[in-house]
N, C-alpha and C positions, 0 to 999 in steps of 0.2 A: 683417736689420738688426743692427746692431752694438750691444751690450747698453746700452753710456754712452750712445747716442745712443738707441737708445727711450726710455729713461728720463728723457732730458730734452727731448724731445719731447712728451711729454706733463706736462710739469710748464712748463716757459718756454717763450716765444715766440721762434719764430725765425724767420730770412732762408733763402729758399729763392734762393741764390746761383747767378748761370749766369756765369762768366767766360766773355770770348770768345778773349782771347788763348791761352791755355791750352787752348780747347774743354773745360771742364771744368766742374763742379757740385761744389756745397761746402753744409750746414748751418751756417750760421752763430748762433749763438746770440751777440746782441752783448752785449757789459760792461755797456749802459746800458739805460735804460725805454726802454717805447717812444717818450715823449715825446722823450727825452732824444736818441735815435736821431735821432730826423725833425729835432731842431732841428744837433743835430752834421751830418748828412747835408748839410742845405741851408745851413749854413754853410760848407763846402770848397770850396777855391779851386780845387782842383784834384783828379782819382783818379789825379793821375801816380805816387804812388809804390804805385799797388795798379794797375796796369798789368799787370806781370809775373808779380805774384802777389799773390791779396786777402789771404794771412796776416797781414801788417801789420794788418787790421783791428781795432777795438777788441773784442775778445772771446774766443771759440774757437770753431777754425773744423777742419770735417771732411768730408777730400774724397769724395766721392761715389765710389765704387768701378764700381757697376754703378745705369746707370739705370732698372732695375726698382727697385732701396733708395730712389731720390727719387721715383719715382711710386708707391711704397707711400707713405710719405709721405703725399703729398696725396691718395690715398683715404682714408686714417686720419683725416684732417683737414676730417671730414667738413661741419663748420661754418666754414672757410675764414678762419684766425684766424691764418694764416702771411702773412708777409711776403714779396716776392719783389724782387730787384735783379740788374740787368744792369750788369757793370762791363768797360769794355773803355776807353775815350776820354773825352775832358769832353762828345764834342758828341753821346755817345749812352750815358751811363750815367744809370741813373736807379733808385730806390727808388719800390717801390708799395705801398700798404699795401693788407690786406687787404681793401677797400670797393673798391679797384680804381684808387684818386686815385695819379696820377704827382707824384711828388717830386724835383725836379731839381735840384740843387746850383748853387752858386752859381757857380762856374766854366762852368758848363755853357753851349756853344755852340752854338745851333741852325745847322745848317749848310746 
């Protein structure tokens, strides 16, 4: 694992990101609380412009190289205190907080 990224793994919380367009994994550590997250999240009209690519996100974000580094991760994490989101379309992206509870944005389509 990459040194900036243990290091703030273990100090802040973060999003365990699966983009689907991209097939890719990303740590996302976002700019806001958690609160702050879940209220910005389920207010968006829209994930059209993190479609492509989630970097637009508010924070900083780091792609997953090898998916051994993101299931190290979540053994590390052994009290399950990460976040985890799936971003591809409105009618199937969603934020789950670590209890397990689905967070679905306001745009969001059930199709």
């Amino acid at each position: 694992m990459k040194p900036e990224i243990e290091n703030r793994y273990r100090s802040d919380f973060l999003v365990l990101l699966d983009e689907e367009y991209g097939y890719r994994k990303w740590f996302w550590f976002p700019s806001l609380g958690k609160d702050d997250l879940e209220k910005w999240w389920s207010c968006l009209e829209t994930v059209d412009p993190y479609f492509m690519t989630p970097e637009p996100l508010p924070g900083e974000l780091y792609q997953v190289e090898d998916d051994d580094e993101y299931d190290l991760y979540v053994q590390l994490d052994k009290e399950g205190n990460h976040y985890f989101a799936h971003i591809h379309c409105d009618d199937n992206s969603v934020l789950i907080r670590p209890d397990k509870t689905k967070l679905f944005h306001k745009g969001y389509e059930k199709s």
